[in-house]
Backbone as a chain_set.jsonl record, in Angstrom:
{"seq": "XXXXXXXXXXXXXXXXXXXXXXXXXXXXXXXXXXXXXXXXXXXXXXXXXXXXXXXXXXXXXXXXXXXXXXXXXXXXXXXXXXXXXXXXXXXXXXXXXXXXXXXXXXXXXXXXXXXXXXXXXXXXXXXXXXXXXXXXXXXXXXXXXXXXXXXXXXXXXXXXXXXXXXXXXXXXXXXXXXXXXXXXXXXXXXXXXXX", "coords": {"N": [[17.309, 4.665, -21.838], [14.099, 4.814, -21.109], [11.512, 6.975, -20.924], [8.409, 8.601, -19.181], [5.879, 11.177, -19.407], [2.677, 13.065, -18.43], [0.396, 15.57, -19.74], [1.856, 18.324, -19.377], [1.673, 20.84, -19.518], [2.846, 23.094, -20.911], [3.402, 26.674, -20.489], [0.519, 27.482, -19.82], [-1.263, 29.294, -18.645], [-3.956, 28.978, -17.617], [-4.396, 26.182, -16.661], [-2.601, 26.019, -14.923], [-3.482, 27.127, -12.154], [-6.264, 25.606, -11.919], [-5.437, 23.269, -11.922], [-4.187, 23.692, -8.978], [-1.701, 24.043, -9.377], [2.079, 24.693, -7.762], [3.258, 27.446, -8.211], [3.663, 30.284, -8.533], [3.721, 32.219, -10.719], [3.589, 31.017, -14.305], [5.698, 31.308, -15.846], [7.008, 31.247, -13.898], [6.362, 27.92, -13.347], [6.914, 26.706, -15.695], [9.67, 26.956, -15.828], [10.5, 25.455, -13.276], [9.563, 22.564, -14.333], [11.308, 22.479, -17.106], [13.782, 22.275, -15.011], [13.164, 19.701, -13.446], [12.781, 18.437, -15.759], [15.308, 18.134, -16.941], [16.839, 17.017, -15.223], [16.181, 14.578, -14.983], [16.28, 13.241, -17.207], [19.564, 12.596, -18.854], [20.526, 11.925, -20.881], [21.223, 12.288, -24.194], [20.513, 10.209, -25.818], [18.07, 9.09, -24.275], [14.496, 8.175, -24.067], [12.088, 10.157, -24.347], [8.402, 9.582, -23.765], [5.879, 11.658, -24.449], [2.55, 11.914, -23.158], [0.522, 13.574, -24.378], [-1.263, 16.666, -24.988], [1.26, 18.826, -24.17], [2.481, 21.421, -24.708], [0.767, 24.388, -24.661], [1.348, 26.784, -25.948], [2.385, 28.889, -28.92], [3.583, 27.649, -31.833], [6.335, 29.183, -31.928], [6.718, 28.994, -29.55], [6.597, 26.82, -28.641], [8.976, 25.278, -29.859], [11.028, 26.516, -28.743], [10.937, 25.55, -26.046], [10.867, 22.988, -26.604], [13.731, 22.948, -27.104], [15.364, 23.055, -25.036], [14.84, 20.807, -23.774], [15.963, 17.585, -22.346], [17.247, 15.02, -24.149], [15.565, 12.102, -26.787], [12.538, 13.091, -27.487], [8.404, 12.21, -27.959], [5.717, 12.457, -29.303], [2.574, 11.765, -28.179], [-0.757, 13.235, -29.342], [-2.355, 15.568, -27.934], [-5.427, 16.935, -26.745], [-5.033, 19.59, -26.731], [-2.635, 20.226, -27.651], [-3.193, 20.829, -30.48], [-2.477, 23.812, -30.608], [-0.032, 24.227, -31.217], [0.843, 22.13, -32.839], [-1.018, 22.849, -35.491], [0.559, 25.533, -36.397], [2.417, 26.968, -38.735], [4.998, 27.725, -37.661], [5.856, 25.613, -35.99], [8.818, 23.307, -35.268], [7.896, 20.665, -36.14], [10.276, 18.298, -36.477], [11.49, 18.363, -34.545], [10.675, 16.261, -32.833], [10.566, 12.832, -32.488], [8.663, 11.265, -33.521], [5.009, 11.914, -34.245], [2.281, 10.783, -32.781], [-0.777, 10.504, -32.79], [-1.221, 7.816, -30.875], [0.459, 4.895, -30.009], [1.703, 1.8, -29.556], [4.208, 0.325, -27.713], [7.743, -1.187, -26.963], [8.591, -2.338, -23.452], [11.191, -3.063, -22.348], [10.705, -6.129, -22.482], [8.057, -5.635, -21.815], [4.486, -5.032, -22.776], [3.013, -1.56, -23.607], [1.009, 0.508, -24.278], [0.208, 3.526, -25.59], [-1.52, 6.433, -25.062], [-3.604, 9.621, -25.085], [-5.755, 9.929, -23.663], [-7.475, 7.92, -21.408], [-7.938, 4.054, -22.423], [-9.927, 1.626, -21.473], [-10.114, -0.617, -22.27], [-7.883, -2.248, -23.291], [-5.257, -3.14, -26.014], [-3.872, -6.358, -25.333], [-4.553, -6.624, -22.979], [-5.278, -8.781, -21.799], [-2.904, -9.868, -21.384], [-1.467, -10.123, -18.593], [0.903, -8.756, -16.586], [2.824, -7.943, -18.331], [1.606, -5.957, -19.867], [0.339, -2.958, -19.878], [-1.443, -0.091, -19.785], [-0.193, 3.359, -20.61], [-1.408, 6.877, -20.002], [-3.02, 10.298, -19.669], [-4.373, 13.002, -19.357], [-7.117, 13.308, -17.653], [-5.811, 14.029, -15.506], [-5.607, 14.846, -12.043], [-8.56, 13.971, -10.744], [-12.389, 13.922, -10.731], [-12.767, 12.328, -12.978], [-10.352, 10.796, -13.129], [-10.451, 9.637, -10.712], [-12.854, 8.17, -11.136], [-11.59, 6.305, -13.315], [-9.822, 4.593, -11.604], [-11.688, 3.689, -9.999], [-13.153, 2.13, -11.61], [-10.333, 0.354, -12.592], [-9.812, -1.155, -9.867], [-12.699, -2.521, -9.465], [-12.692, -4.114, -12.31], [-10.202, -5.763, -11.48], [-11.258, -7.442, -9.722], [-12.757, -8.86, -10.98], [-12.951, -11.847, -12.622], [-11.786, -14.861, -15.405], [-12.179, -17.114, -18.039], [-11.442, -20.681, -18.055], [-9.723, -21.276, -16.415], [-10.341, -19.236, -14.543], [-8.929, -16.664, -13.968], [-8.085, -13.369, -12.567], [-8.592, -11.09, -14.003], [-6.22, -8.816, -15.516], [-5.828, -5.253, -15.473], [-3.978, -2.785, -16.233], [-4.037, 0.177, -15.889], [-1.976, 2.898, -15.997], [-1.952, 6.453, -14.865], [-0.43, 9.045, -16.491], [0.046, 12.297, -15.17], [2.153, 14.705, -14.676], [1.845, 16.385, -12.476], [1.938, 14.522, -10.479], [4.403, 13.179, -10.284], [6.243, 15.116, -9.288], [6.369, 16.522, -11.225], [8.394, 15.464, -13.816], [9.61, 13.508, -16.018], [9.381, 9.779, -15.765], [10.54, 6.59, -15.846], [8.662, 3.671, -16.668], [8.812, 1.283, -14.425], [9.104, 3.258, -12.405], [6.726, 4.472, -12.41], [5.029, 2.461, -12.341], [5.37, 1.846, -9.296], [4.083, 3.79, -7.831], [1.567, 3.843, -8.852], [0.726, 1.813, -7.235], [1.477, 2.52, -4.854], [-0.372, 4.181, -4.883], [-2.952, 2.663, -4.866]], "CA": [[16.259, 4.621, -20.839], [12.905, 5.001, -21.435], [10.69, 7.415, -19.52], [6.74, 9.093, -19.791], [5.089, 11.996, -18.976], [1.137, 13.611, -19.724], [0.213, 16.912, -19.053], [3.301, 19.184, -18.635], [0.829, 22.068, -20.198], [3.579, 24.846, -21.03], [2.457, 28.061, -20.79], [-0.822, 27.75, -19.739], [-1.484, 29.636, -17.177], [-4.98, 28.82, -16.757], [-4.069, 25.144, -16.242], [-1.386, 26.176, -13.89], [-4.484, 27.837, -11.494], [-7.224, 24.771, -12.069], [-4.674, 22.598, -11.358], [-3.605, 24.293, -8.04], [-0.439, 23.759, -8.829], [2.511, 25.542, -6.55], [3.883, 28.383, -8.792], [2.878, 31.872, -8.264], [3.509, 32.482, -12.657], [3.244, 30.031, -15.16], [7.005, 31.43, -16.196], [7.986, 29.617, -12.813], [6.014, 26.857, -13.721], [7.771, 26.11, -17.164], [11.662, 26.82, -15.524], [10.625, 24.54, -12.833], [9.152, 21.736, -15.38], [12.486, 22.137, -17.492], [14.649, 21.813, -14.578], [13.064, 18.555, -13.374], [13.093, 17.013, -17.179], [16.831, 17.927, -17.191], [17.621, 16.417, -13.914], [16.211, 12.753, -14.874], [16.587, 12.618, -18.55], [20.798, 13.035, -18.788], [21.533, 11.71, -22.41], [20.594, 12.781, -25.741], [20.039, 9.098, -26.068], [17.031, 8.906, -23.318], [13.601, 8.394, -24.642], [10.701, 10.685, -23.361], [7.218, 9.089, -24.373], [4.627, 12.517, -23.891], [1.337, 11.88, -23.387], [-0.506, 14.689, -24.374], [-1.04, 18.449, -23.602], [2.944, 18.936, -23.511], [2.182, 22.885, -24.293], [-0.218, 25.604, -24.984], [1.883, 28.268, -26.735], [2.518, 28.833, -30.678], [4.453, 27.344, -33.02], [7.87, 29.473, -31.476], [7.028, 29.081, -27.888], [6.71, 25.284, -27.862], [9.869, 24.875, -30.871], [11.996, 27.207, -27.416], [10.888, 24.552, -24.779], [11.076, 21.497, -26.371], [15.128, 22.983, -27.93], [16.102, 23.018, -23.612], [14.774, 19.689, -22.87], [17.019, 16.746, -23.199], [16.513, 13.491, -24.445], [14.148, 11.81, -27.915], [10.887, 12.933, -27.235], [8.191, 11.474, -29.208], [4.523, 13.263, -28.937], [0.988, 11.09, -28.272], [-1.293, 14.316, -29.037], [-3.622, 15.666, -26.706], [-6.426, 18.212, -27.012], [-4.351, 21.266, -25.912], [-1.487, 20.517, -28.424], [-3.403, 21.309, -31.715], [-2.657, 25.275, -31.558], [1.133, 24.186, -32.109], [0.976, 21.85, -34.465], [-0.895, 23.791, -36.821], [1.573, 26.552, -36.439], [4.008, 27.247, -39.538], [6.254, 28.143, -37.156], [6.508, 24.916, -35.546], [9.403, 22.652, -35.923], [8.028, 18.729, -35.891], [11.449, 17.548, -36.548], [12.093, 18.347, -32.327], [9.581, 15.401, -31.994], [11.097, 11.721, -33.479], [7.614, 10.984, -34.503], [4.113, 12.779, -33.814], [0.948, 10.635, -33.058], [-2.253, 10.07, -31.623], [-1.801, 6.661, -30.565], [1.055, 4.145, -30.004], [2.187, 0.539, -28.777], [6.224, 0.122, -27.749], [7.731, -2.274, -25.813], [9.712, -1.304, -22.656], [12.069, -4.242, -20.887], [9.665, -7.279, -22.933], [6.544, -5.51, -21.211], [3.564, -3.984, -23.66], [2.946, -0.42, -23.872], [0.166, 1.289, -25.224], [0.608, 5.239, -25.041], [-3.159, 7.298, -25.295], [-3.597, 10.591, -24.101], [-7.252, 9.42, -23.297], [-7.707, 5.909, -20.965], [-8.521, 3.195, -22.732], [-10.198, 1.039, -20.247], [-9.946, -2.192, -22.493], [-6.804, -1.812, -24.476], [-4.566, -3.935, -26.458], [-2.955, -6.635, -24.608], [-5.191, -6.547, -21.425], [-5.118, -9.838, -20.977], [-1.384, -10.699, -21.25], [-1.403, -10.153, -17.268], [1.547, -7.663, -15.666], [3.528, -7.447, -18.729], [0.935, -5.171, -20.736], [0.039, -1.464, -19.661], [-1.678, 1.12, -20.852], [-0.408, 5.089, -20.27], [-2.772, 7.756, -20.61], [-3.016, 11.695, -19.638], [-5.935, 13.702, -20.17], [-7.93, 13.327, -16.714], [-5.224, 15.451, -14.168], [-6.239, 14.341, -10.736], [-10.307, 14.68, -11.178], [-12.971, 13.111, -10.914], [-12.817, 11.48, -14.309], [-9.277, 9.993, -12.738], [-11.266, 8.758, -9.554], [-13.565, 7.322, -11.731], [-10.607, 5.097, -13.547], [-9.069, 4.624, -10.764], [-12.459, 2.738, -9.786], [-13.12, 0.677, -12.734], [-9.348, -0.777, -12.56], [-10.413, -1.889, -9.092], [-13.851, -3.494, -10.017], [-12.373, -5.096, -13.131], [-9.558, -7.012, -11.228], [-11.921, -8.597, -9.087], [-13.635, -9.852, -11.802], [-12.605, -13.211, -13.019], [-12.559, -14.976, -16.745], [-11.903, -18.145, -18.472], [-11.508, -21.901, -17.536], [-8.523, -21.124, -15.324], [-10.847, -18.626, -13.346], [-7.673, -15.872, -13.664], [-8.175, -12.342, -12.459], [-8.214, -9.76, -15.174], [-5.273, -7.605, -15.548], [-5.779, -3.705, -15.85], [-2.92, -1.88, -15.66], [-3.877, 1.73, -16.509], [-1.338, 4.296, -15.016], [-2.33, 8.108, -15.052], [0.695, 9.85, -16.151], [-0.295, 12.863, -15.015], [3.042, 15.333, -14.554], [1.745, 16.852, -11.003], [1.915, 12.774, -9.874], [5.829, 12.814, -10.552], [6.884, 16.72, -8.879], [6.874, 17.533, -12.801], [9.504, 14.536, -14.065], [9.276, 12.184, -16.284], [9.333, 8.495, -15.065], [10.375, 5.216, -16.387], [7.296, 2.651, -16.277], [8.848, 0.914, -12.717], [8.612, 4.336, -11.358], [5.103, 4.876, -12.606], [4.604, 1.394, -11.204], [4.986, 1.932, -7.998], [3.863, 5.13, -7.967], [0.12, 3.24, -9.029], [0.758, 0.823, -6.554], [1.283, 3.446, -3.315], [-1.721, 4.849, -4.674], [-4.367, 2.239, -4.402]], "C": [[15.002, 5.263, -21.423], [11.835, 5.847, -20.317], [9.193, 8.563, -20.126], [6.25, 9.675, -18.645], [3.902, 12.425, -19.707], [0.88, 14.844, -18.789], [1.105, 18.084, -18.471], [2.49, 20.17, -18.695], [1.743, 23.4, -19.772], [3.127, 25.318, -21.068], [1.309, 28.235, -20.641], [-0.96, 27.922, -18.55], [-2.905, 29.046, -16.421], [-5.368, 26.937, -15.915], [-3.423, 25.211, -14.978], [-2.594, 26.634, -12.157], [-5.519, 26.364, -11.342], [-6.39, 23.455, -11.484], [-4.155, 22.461, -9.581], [-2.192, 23.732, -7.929], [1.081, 24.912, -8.232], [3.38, 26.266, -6.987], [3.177, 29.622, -8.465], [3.162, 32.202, -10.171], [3.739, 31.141, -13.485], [5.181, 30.2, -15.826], [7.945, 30.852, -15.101], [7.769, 28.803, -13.065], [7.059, 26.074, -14.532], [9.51, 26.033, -16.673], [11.659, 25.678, -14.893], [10.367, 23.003, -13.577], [10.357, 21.496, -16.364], [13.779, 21.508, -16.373], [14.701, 20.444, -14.186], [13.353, 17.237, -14.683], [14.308, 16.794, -17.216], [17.538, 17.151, -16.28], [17.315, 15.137, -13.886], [16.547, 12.651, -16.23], [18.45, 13.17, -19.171], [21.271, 12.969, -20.377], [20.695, 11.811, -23.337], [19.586, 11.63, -25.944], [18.679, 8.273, -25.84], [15.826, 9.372, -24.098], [12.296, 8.914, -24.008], [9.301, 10.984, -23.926], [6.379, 10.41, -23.501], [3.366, 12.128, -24.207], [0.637, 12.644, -23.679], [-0.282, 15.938, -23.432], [0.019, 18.465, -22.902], [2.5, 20.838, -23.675], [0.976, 23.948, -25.299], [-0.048, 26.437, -26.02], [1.662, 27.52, -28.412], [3.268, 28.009, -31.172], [6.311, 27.56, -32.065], [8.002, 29.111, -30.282], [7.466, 27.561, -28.003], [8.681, 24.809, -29.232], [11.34, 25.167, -29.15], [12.129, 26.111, -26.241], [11.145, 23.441, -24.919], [12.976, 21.582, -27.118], [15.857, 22.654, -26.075], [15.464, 21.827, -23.485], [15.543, 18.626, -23.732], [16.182, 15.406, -23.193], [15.712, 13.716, -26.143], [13.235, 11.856, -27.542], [9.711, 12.352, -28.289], [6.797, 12.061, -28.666], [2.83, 12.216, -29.505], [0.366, 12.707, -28.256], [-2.21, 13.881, -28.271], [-4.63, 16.329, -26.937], [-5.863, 19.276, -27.184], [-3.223, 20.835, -27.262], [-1.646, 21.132, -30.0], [-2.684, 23.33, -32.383], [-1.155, 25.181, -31.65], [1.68, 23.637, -33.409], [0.598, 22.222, -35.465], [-0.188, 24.953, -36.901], [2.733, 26.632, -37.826], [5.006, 27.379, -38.855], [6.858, 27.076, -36.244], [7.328, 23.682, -36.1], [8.859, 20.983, -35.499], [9.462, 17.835, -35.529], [11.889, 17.628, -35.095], [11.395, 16.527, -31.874], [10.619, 13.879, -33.08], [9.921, 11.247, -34.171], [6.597, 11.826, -33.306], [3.028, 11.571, -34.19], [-0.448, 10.249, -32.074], [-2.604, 8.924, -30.782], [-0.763, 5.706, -30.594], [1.401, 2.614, -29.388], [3.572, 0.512, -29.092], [5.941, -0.649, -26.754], [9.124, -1.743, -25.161], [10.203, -2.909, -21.998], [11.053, -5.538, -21.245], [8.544, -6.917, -21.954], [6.028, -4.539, -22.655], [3.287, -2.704, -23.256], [2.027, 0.388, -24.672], [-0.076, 2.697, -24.528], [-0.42, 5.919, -25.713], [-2.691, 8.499, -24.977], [-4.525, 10.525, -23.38], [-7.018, 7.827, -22.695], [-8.496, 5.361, -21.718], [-8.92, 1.977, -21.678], [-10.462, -0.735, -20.657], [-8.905, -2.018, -23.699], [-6.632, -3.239, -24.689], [-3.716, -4.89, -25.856], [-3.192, -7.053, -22.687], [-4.823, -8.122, -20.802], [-3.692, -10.834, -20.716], [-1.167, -10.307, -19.619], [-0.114, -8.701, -17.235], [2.787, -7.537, -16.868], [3.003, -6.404, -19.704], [0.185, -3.994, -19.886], [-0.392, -0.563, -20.623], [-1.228, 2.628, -20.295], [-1.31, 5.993, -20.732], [-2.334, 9.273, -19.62], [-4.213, 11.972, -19.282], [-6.397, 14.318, -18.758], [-6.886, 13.918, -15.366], [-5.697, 14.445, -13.089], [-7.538, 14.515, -10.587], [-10.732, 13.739, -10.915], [-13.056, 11.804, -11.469], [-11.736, 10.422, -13.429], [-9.993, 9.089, -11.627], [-11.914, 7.423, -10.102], [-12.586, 5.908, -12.347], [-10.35, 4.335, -12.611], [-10.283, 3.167, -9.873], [-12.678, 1.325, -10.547], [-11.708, -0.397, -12.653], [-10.018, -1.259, -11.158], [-11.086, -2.899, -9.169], [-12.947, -4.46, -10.959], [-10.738, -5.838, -12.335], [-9.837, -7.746, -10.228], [-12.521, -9.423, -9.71], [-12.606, -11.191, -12.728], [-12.843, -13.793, -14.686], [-11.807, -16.575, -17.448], [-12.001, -19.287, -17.637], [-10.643, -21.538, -16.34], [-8.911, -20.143, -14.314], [-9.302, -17.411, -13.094], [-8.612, -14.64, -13.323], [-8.128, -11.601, -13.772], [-7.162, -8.5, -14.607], [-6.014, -6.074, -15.828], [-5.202, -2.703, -14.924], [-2.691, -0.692, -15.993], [-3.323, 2.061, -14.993], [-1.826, 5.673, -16.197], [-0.71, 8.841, -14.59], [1.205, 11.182, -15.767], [1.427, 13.541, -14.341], [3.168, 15.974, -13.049], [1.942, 15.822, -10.27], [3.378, 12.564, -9.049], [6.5, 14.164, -10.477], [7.466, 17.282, -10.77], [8.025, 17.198, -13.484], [8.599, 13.724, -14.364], [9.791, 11.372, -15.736], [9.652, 7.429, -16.126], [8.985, 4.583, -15.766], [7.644, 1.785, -15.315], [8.195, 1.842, -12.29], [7.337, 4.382, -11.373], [4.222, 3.647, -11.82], [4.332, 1.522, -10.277], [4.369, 3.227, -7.603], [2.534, 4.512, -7.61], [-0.117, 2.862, -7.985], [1.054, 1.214, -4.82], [-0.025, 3.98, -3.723], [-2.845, 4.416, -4.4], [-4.271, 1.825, -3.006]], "O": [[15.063, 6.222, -22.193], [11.478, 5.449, -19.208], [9.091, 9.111, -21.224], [6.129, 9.254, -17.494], [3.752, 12.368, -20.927], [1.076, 15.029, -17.588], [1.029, 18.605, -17.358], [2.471, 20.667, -17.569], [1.607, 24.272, -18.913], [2.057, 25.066, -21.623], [0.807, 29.163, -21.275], [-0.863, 27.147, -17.599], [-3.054, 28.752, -15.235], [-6.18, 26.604, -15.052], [-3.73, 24.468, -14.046], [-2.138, 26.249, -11.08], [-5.398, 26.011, -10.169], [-6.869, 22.752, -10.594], [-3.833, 21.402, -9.043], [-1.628, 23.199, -6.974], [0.851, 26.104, -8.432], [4.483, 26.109, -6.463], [1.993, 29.648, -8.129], [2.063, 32.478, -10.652], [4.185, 30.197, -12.832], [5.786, 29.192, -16.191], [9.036, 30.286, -15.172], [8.795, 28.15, -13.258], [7.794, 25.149, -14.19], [10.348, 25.234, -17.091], [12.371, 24.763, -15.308], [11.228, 22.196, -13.227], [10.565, 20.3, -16.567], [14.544, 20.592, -16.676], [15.737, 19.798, -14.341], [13.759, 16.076, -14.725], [14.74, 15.663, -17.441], [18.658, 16.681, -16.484], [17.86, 14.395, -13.069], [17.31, 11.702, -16.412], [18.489, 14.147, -19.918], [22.091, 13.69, -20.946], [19.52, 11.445, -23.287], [18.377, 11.74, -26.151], [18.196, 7.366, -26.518], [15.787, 10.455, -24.68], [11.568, 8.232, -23.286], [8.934, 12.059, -24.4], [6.202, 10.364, -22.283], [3.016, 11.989, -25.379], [-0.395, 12.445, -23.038], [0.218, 16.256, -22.353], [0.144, 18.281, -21.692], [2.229, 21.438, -22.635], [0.65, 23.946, -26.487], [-0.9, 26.805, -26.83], [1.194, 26.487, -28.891], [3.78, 27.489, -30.18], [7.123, 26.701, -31.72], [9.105, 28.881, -29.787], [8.524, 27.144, -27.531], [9.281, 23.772, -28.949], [12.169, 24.372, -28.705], [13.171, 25.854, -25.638], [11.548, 22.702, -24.021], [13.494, 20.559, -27.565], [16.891, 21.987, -26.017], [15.647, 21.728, -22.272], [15.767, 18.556, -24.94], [15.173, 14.943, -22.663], [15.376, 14.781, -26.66], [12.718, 10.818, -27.128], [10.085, 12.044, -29.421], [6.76, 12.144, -27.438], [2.272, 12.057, -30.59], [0.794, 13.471, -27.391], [-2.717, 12.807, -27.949], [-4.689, 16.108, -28.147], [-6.394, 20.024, -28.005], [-3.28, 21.826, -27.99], [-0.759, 21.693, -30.643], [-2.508, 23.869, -33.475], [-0.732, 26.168, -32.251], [2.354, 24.03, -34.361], [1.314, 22.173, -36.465], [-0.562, 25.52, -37.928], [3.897, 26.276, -37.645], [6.082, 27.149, -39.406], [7.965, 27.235, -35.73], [6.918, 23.037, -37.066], [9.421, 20.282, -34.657], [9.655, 17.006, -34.64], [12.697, 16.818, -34.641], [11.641, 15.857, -30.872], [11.185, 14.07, -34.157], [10.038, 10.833, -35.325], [6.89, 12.225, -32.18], [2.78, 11.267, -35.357], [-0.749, 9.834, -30.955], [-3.65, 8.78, -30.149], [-0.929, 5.279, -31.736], [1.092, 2.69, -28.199], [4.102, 0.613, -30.198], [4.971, -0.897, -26.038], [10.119, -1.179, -25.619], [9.518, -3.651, -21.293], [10.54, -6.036, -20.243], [8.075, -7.829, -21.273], [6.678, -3.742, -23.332], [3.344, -2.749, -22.027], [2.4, 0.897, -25.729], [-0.417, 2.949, -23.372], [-0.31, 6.048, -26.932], [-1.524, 8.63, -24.609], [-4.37, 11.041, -22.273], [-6.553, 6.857, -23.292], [-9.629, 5.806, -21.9], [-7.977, 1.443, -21.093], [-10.79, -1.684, -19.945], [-9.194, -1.693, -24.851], [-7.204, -4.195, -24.167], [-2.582, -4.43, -25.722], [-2.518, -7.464, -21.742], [-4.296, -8.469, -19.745], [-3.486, -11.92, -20.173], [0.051, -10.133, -19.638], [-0.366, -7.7, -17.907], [3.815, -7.021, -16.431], [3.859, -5.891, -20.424], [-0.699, -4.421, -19.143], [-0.002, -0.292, -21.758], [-2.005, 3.098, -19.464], [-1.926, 5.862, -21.789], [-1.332, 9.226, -18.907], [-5.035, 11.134, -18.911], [-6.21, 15.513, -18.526], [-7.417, 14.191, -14.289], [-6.123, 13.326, -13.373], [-7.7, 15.643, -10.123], [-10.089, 12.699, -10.774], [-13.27, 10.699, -10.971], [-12.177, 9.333, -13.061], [-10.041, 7.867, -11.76], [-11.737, 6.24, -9.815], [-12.773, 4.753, -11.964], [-10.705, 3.169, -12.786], [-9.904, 2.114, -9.36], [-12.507, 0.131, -10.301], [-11.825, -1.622, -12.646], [-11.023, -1.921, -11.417], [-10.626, -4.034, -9.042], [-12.491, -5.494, -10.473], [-10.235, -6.626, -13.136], [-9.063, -8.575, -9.751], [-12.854, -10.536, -9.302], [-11.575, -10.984, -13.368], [-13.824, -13.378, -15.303], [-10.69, -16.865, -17.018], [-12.552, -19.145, -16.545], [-11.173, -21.592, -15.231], [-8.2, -19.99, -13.321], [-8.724, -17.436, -12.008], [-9.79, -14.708, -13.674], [-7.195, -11.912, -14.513], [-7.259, -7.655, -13.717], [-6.939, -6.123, -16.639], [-5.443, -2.14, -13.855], [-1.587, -0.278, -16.344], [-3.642, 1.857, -13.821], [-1.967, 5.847, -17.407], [-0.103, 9.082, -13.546], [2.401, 11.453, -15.878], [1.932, 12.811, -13.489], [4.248, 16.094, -12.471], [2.188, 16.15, -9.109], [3.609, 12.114, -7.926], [7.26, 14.488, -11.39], [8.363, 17.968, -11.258], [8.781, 18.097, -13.854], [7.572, 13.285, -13.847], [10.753, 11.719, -15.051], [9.047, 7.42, -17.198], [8.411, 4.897, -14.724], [6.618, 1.157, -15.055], [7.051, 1.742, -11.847], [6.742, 4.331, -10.296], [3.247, 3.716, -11.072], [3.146, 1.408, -9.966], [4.412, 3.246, -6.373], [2.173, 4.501, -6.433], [-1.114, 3.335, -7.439], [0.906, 0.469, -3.851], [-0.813, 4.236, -2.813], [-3.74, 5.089, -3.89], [-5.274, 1.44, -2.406]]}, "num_chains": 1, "name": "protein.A"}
């Protein structure tokens, strides 16, 4: 099974505050945030696509958090993740690969995994089997703002056949999903109660 989260931001308290999210310490935060990953992702086998800004800490802190969560994780960086990876002390090998930027395919649908929205990705126009995930923008403005443009652009129209334009950015945003990753149905509908 395949499943994607953006923005867990271990250890950062000041995220945890800006966020308003519903911990009184950032050391509840992170127990609660492990217990949810453990309670959907069951088998070693289970693949958990991060979008970005998974955690804050050093080198040891984030090597500790990502040794309790289960499942292949695989790390799109974010802004916030640089002060681990340059760390000597962190282990990469936790991660199956580390990068800034991917396309996978989930169930013959496209997949392109940002931490940043791309608002004309790869694939846009293959209709409802091509998605883009993304991070970055939390519940904000900025997100509003997306959140507009997909709107606008699938009223707009294109070719001989007069089709709609697809754009299927989801905001995988970790506060979205009570702090659990999601397969891309879930995130589906998820989008799809939201507009």
């Amino acid at each position: 099974m395949k499943y994607y989260i953006a923005d867990c931001h271990f250890g950062h308290e000041k995220v945890r505050q800006l966020d308003q999210r519903p911990f009184e310490t950032v050391e509840q935060m992170d127990t609660y945030m492990i217990e949810q990953w453990n309670r959907v992702v069951k088998k070693n086998r289970d693949e958990v696509y991060i979008l970005g800004d998974f955690c804050i800490g050093k080198g040891d802190q984030t090597n500790e958090v990502l040794s309790m969560l289960r499942g292949k994780k695989y790390l799109i960086t974010g802004n916030h993740d640089q002060r681990f990876l340059r760390d000597k002390q962190f282990d990469a090998s936790l991660f199956q690969w580390i990068k800034s930027y991917a396309e996978i395919h989930d169930n013959n649908r496209k997949v392109v995994l940002s931490h940043y929205p791309i608002i004309c990705y790869h694939g846009q126009y293959l209709g409802d089997i091509s998605y883009m995930l993304y991070g970055h923008v939390h519940d904000t403005m900025d997100y509003k703002n997306v959140r507009r443009f997909v709107r606008e652009s699938r009223q707009c129209v294109y070719g001989s056949e007069q089709k709609s334009l697809s754009c299927n950015l989801i905001n995988c945003f970790a506060g979205f999903s009570d702090f659990a990753p999601c397969t891309l149905d879930q995130w589906i509908k998820m989008e799809e109660e939201y507009s």
